[in-house]
N, C-alpha and C positions, 0 to 999 in steps of 0.2 A: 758579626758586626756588633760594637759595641754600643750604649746606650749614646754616648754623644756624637758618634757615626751617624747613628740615625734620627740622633736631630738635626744633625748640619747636612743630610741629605732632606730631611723632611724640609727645613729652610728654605733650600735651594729650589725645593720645586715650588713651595708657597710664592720664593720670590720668580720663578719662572711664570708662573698663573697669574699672578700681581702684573707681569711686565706684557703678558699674552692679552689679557683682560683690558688694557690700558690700551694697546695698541688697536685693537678689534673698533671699540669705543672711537678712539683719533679715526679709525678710516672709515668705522660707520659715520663718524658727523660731517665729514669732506666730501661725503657721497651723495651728490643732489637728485632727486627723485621727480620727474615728469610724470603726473598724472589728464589723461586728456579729460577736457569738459564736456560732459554731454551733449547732445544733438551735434557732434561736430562746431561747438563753440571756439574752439580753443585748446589750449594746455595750461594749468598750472605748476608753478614747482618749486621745493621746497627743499631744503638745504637735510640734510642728513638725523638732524635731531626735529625736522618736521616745521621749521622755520620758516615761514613764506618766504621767497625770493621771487617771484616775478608771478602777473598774469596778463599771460599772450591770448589774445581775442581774435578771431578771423572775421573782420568785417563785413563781410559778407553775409557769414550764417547769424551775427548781431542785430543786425537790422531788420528779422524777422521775428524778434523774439520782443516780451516784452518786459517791461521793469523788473515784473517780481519773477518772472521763470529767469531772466537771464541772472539774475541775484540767487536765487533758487540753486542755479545748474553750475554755480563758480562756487557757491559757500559747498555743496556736496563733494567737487570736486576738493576741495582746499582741502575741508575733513577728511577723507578719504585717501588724499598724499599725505596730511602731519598723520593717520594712522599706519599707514602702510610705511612710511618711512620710523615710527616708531619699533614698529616689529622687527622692521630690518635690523636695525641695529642691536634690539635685543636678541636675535636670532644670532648674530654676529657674533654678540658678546658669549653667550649659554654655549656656540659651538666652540670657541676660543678658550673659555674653562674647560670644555670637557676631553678635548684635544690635548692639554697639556696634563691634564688629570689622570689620561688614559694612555701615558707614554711609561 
């Protein structure tokens, strides 16, 4: 194989990784992540790059808690989904390069 053979295959895999990478990314941020609140409060959940999108409270178990622990037990939850859903997507991406890296 000659030297511009294997740049224009070296190319092709760069832009395979580039187009792997890219996609990993789009489905990690379209993937929304449900984390439950503590003491049975509820659920938070957060859009794929860790994005608040909603928090669901169950009336019920609210009503026994008070200001600062139910503020407490929804801020640990939120933290806890925008990090867990950061990983995911990194994990997404680093398995997406090393897949097309490794063909």
């Amino acid at each position: 194989m000659n030297s511009e053979e294997k740049l224009y295959n070296l190319a092709k895999e760069i832009d395979a990784r580039v187009a792997a990478v890219e996609q990993a990314a789009k489905t990690g941020d379209s993937l929304p992540l449900v984390q439950n609140v503590g003491a049975g409060l509820g659920t938070v959940t957060v859009d794929g790059s860790g994005g608040l999108v909603s928090v669901d409270l169950t009336r019920d178990a609210v009503a026994g808690q008070t200001g600062a622990s139910l503020a407490a037990h929804v801020l640990r939850a939120i933290t806890d989904a925008e990090s867990a859903a950061s990983a995911r997507r990194k994990t997404m991406i680093d398995a997406a390069a090393r897949e097309v890296g490794s063909r």
